[in-house]
N, C-alpha and C positions, 0 to 999 in steps of 0.2 A: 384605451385602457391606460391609466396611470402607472408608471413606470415604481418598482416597489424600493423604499427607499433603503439603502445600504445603511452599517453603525458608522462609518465613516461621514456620510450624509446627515444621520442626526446628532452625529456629535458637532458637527461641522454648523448646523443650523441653532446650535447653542450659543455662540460668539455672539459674544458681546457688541462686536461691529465686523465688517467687512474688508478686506482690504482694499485699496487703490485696484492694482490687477484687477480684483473680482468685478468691481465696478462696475471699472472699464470693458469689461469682457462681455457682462450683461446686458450693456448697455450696446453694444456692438450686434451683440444676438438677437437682441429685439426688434432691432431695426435694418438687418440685413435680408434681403427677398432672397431666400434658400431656395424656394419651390422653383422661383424663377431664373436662378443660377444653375439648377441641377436639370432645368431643361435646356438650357443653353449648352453646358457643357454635353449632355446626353450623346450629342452625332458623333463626336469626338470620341468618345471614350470607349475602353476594352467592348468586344461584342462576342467574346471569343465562348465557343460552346462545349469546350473540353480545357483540360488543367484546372489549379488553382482556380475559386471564383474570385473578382477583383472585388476589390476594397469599395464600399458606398461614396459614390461619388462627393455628397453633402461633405461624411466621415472627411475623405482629401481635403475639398476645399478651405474647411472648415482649420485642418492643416497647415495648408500652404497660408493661409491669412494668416494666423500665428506668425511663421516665421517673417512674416511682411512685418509685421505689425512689432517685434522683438528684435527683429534685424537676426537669426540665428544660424548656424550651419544646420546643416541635414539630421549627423549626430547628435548635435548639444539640442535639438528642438524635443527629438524622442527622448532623450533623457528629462527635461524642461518636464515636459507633459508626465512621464512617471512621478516626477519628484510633486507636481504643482498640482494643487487640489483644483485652482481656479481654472487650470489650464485642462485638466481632467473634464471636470463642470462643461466648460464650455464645448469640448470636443463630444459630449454625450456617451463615452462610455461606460463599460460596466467590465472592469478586468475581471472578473469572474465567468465573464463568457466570450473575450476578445480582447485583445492586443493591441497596445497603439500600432500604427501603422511603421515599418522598419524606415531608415532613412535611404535607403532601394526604393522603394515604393513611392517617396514623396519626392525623389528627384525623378521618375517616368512620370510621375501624375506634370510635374512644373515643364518636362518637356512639349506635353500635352498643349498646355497653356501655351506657349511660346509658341510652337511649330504652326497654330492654328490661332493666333490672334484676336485668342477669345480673352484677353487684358481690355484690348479697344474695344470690345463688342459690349463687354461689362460696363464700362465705364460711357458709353454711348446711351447704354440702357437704362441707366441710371441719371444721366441727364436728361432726357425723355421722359422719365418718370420725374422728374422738377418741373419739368415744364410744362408738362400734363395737368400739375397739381398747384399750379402757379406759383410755384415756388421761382420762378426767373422772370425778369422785367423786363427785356431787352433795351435795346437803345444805347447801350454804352458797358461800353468793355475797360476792364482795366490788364494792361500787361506787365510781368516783371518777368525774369528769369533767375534761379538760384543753383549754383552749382555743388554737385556730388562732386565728392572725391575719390577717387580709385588708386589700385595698391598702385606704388611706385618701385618694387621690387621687382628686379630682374631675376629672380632665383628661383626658373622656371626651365621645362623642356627648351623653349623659344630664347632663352636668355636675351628678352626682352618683355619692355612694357606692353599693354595694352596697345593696338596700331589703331584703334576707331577713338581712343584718348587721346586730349593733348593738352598742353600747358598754356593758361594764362594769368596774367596779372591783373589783382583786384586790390587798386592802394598801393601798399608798399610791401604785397604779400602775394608768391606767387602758388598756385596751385594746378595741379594735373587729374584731370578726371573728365565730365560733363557736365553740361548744362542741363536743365529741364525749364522749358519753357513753357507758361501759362496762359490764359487767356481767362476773366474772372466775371463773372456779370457786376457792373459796376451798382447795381441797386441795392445785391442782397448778397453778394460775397462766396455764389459758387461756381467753382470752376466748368468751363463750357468747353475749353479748348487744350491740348495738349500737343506738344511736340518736344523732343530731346535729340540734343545736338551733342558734337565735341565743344569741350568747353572755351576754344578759340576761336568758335562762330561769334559773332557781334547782336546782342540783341535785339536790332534794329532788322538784319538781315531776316530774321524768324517772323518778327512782329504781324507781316500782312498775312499769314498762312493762322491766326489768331482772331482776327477780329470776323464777326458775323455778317450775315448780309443786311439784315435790318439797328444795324450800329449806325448811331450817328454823333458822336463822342466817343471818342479813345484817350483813356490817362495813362501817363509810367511817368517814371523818372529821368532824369538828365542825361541819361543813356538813349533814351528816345527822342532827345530835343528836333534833332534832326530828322524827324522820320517821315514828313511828307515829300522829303526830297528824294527820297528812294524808286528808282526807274517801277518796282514793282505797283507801288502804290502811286505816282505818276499817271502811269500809263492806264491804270484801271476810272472807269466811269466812277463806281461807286466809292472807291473807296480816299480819292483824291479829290469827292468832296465831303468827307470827314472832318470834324472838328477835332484837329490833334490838339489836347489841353495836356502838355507833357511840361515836368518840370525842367527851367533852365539853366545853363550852368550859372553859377553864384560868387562873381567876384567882387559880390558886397558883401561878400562874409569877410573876403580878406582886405577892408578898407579900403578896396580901390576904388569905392566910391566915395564920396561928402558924404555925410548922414545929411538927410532932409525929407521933405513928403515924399517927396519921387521915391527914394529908398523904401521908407516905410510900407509904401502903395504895395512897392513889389514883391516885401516878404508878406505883408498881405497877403496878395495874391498865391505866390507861390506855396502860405501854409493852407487855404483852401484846397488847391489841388493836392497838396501831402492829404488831406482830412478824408478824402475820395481814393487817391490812390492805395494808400496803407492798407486798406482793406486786404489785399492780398496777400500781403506777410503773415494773416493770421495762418492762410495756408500754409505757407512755407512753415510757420510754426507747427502745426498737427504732423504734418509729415517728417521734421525731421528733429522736435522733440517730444512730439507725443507718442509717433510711432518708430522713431529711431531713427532714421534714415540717412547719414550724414556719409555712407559711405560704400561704393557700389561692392558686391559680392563676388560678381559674376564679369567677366569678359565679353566685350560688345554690345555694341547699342541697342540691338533689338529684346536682349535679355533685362538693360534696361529701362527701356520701352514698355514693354510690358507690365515692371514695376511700377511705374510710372502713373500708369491708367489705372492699374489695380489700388494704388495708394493713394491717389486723388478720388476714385470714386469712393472708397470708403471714407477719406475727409468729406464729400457734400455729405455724406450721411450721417456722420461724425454731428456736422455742423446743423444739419434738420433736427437730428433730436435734442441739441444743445437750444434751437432755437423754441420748443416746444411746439411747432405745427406738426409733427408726427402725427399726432392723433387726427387734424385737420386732413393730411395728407393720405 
């Protein structure tokens, strides 16, 4: 039965155009497997057969993505959703018979998530679902890592930082928080592999727990140059006969070399491998300006861990209906 429309709804349907938001929001609902979310979540969730009945599980989720995707507090999200018609829309209610969800409600539902590492189970599922759908090529991975920043303020119970944070230096510019490391299918651009570190790990140290079994090319950048010397990948059959095409450092930029063929050859070569590797930055792009993400909210790495997976698996999905094989798929 079709849902009956509110004056809000056709005055709303009157607009001349749509916002950005709304788009984006549609465009995310269309293409997110709810059915299959809310039976994954199901074992997990309230089963309780007296008090309060809980909240529709879809209703949560559908929640907790919001604040992912706006980067929000608990409070400023329920207020978000009163005030935003797009954000109303999206979450399916009808305030005339039910309430957004309190920000009580949506920080037990995110514990939910967390305690029982259904982030990675999401995000597992949904690469399964590419791969099913031939959406992934194998043979070749690409890796980068890009780091979150977390608060730096001591003006806490603890009167101290974050302890699973730490400080490093990128350039001439230091920063404290973590990494999130990727691992990308180098054919079509979606991410297969995930892991988050402090951000004083070395991206080389991560890189072998990224690449697949059936890989036989690995790209990154100059941070990787060195990565078949590493005892992990070394020591392994498979993965020490991999074709590491990583970029190397470049001090032909700062004329320490002649210019001549030799030079030329090698920016040559090394913008080929840029033209392969960059694929990956579009990631890093979705996650931390399309869906905000520049900056962690929460304390400890498994809290953001869980972001992690939950926000890369909706970039493949982001990037499937950007590519139009949705309907294919």
């Amino acid at each position: 039965m079709s849902k009956q429309l509110s004056f809000t709804d056709i005055e709303y349907a009157n607009r001349e155009r749509k916002t950005k938001r709304e788009e984006f929001l549609e465009c995310m609902d269309s293409i997110t497997p709810w059915d299959e979310i809310v039976a994954l979540i199901e074992p997990y969730y309230y089963h309780n057969k007296t008090g309060r009945p809980a909240r529709g599980i879809e209703t949560m989720f559908r929640m907790y993505l919001l604040q992912h995707w706006y980067n929000l507090s608990d409070e400023r999200l329920e207020d978000e959703i009163y005030d935003s018609y797009a954000m109303r829309k999206f979450m399916h209610l009808d305030f005339n018979s039910e309430n957004v969800p309190d920000a009580t409600t949506l920080c037990k539902f995110r514990k939910i998530i967390v305690d029982n590492h259904i982030g990675e189970m999401y995000f597992k599922a949904v690469d399964k679902f590419l791969d099913e759908h031939g959406c992934l090529m194998h043979g070749g991975t690409i890796v980068d890592a890009t780091i979150i920043d977390a608060p730096k303020s001591t003006k806490n119970e603890e009167n101290s930082r974050d302890p699973e944070m730490h400080q490093t230096k990128k350039g001439n510019q230091y920063y404290f928080g973590a990494k999130i490391h990727c691992g990308v299918d180098a054919g079509t651009g979606y991410v297969h592999s995930v892991e988050t570190t402090a951000a004083n790990v070395h991206d080389g140290q991560v890189a072998y727990k990224l690449i697949r079994d059936d890989d036989e090319v690995v790209y990154g950048d100059a941070s990787y140059c060195a990565l078949e010397d590493h005892k992990e990948i070394k020591n392994d059959e498979h993965l020490s006969q991999i074709d590491y095409r990583t970029n190397r450092q470049k001090p032909y930029r700062k004329n320490a070399w002649e210019e001549g063929e030799g030079t030329r050859w090698l920016r040559h070569i090394e913008y080929r491998k840029s033209r392969v590797r960059s694929k990956i930055e579009y990631v890093f792009h979705i996650i931390k300006d399309i869906f905000g993400f520049r900056k962690t909210r929460y304390r400890g790495l498994k809290k953001l861990e869980t972001k992690a997976f939950m926000l890369l698996a909706q970039a493949n999905m982001y990037m499937l209906a950007q590519s139009g094989r949705l309907k294919n798929a």
